[in-house]
C-alpha positions in Angstrom: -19.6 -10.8 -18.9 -16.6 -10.4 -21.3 -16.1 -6.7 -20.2 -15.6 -8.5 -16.7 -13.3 -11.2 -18.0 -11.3 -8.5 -19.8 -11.1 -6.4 -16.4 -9.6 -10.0 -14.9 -7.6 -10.6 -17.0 -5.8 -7.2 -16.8 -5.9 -7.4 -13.1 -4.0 -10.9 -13.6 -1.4 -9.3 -15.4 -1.5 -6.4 -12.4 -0.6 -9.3 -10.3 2.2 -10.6 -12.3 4.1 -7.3 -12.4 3.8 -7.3 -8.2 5.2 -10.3 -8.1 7.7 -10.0 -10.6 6.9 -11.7 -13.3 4.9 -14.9 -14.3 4.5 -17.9 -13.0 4.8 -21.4 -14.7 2.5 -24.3 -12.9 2.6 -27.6 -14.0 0.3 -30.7 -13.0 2.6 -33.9 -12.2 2.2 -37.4 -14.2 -0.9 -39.2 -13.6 -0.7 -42.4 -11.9 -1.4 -46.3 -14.0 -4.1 -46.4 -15.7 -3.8 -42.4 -17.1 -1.6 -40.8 -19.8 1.6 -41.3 -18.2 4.9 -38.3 -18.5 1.9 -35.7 -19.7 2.3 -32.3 -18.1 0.1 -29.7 -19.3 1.7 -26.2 -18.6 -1.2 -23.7 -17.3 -0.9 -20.0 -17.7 -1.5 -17.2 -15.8 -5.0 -17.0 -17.9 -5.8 -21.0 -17.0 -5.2 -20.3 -13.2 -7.4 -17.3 -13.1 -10.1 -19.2 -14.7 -9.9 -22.0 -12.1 -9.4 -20.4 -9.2 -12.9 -19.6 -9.6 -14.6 -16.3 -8.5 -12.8 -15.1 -5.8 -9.6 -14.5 -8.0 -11.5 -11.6 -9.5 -11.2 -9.7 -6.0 -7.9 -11.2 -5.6 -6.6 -9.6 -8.7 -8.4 -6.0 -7.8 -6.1 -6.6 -4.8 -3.2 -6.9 -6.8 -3.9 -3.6 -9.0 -4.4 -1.8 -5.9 -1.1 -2.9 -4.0 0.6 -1.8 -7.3 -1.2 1.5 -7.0 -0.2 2.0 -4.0 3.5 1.4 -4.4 4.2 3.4 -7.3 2.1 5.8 -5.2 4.1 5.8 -2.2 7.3 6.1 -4.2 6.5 9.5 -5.4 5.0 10.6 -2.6 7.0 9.6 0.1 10.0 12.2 -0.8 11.7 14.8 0.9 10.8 17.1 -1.2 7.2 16.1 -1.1 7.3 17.1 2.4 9.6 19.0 3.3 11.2 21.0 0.7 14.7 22.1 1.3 13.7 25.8 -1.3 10.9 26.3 1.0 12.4 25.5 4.2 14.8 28.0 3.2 12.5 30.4 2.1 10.7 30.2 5.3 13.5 30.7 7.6 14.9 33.5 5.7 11.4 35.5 5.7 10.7 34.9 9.5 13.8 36.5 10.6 13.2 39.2 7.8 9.7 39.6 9.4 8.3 39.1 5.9 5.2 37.0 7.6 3.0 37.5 4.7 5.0 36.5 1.7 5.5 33.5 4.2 2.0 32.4 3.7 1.9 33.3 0.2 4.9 30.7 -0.5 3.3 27.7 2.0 0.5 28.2 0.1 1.9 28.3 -3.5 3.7 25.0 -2.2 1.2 23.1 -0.1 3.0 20.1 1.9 3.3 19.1 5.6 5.9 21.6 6.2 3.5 24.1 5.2 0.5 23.0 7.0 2.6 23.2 10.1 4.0 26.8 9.0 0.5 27.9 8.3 -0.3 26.9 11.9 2.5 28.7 13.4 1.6 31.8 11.6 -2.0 31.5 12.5 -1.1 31.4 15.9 1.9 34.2 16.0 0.5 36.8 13.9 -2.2 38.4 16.0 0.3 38.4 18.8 2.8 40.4 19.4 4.8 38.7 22.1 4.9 35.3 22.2 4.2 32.4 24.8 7.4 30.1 23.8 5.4 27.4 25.5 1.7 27.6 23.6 3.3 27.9 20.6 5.2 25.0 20.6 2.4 23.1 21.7 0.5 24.4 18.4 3.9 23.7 16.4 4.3 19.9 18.0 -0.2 19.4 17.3 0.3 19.7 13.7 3.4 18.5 13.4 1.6 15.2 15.0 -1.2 15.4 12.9 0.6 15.6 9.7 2.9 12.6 11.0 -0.4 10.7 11.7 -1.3 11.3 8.1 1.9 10.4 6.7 2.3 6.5 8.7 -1.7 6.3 8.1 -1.3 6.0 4.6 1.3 3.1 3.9 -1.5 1.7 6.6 -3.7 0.8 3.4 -0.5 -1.5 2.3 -0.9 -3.5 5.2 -4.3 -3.7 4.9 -3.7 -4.9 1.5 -1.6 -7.5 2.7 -3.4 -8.7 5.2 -6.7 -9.5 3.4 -5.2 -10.7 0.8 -4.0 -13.8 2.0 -7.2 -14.1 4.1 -9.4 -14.1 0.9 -7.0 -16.6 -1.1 -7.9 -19.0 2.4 -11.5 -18.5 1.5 -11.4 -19.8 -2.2 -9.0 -22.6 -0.7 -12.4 -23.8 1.7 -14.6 -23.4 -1.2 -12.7 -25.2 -3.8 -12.2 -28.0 -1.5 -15.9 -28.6 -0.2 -16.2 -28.6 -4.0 -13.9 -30.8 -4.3 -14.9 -33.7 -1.3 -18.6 -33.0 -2.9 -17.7 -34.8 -6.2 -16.9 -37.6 -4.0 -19.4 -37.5 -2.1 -22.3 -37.3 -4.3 -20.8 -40.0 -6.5 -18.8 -42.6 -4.9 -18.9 -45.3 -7.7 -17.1 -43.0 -9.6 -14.7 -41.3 -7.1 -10.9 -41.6 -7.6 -8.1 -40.3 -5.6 -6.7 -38.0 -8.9 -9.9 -36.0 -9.5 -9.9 -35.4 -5.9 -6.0 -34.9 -5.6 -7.2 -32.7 -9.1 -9.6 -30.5 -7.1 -7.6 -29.6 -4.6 -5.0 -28.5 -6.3 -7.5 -26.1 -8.3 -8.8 -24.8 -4.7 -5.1 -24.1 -3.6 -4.6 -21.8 -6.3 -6.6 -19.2 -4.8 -4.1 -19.4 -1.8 -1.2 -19.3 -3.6 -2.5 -16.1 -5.5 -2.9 -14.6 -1.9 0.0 -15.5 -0.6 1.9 -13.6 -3.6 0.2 -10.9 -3.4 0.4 -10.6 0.6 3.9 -11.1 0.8 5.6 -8.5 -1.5 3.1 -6.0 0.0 3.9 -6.6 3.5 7.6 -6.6 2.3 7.0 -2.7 0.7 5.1 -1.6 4.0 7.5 -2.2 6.0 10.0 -0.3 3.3 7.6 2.9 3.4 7.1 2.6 7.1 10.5 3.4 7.9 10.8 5.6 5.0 7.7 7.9 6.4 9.2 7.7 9.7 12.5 9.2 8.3 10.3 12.0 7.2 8.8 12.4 10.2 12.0 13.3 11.6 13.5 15.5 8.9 9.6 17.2 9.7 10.2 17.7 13.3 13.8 19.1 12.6 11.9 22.1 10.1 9.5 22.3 12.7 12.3 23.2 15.5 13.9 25.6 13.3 10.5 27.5 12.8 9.6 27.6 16.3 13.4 29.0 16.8 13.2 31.4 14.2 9.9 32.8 15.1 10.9 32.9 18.9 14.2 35.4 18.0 12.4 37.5 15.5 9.9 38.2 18.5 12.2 38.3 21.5 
């Protein structure tokens, strides 16, 4: 049990750096009759603890949106996929005919440019005239399935930012059939603060998802169109491969 509240609590802070920083919630003066111009300032701690247990999958959202941003920073690079040495290095040995050394170099550097290299060679080598047309259809297949791979993984972003809210909803309907419950099951002592009280509690889970949605629908929409730049800079290499191995073998 405290191994799990430690875990939440480091998954809170998670969610603090996604959002960009802390956040200071306050409960407003009570009405006559309670301890009026009292305010008591909650913490990031205090919220986690009442927004009861479905902040604990709320927060593992949070560490895994963070995850994948710093993630997608370092991997969504040029030179992650296409890297301007090797693209070099490519074109210079296909015109050379150096086809081997070719293979040893996408291998030593694996990245989608390579994958699609490695397909081209697979297909040219055995051959010793080409079919221009076959061999850009091979050329423009892995090129698509390495461009499905690249948008498919800022996919789990979304994903991220799509159940998240969703969940925080879910603790929002639970904290509040707690909430109308207490009333409920004991009218004599129901008062419009503790439910106005328990509501607030059962927003919190809402609030939680919303912060965690938004800046994670804001960065997948960032590393969408920062994969589909790639894309293109991909399909460019790509062109220049299928040109070079078309001259070499005219």
């Amino acid at each position: 049990m405290e191994r799990s509240k430690r875990w939440g609590m480091a998954a809170v802070k998670g969610l603090a750096f996604l959002i960009g920083g802390g956040a200071a919630w306050a409960q407003a003066p009570g009405a006559a009759g309670m301890e009026a111009d009292m305010a008591q300032q909650l913490t990031l701690s205090d919220l986690f603890m009442k927004g009861g247990v479905l902040m604990y999958p709320l927060a593992a959202l949070s560490v895994i949106a963070v995850a994948f941003i710093i993630y997608f920073f370092f991997a969504l690079r040029r030179e992650q996929v296409v890297p301007e040495l090797l693209r070099r290095d490519v074109l210079r040995k296909v015109e050379d005919g150096q086809l081997e050394d070719v293979r040893t170099a996408c291998n030593y550097r694996p990245c989608a440019f390579s994958e699609v290299v490695l397909a081209a060679l697979d297909f040219a080598q055995p051959r010793e005239k080409l079919d221009a047309g076959l061999f850009k259809e091979v050329l423009e297949g892995e090129g698509g399935r390495q461009a499905v791979s690249l948008q498919g993984q800022t996919q789990y972003l979304l994903d991220v930012a799509v159940i998240a809210p969703m969940l925080g909803l879910l603790g929002t309907i639970f904290g509040m059939i707690r909430a109308f419950n207490v009333v409920a099951l004991d009218l004599a002592k129901a008062k419009p603060m503790l439910l106005a009280a328990g509501v607030a509690e059962a927003l919190i889970t809402t609030a939680a998802g919303l912060l965690i949605g938004i800046p994670s629908m804001a960065f997948y929409a960032y590393f969408r169109g920062r994969a589909s730049r790639l894309i293109s800079e991909l399909e460019l290499a790509s062109g220049q491969v299928l040109s070079a191995f078309l001259r070499r073998r005219s």
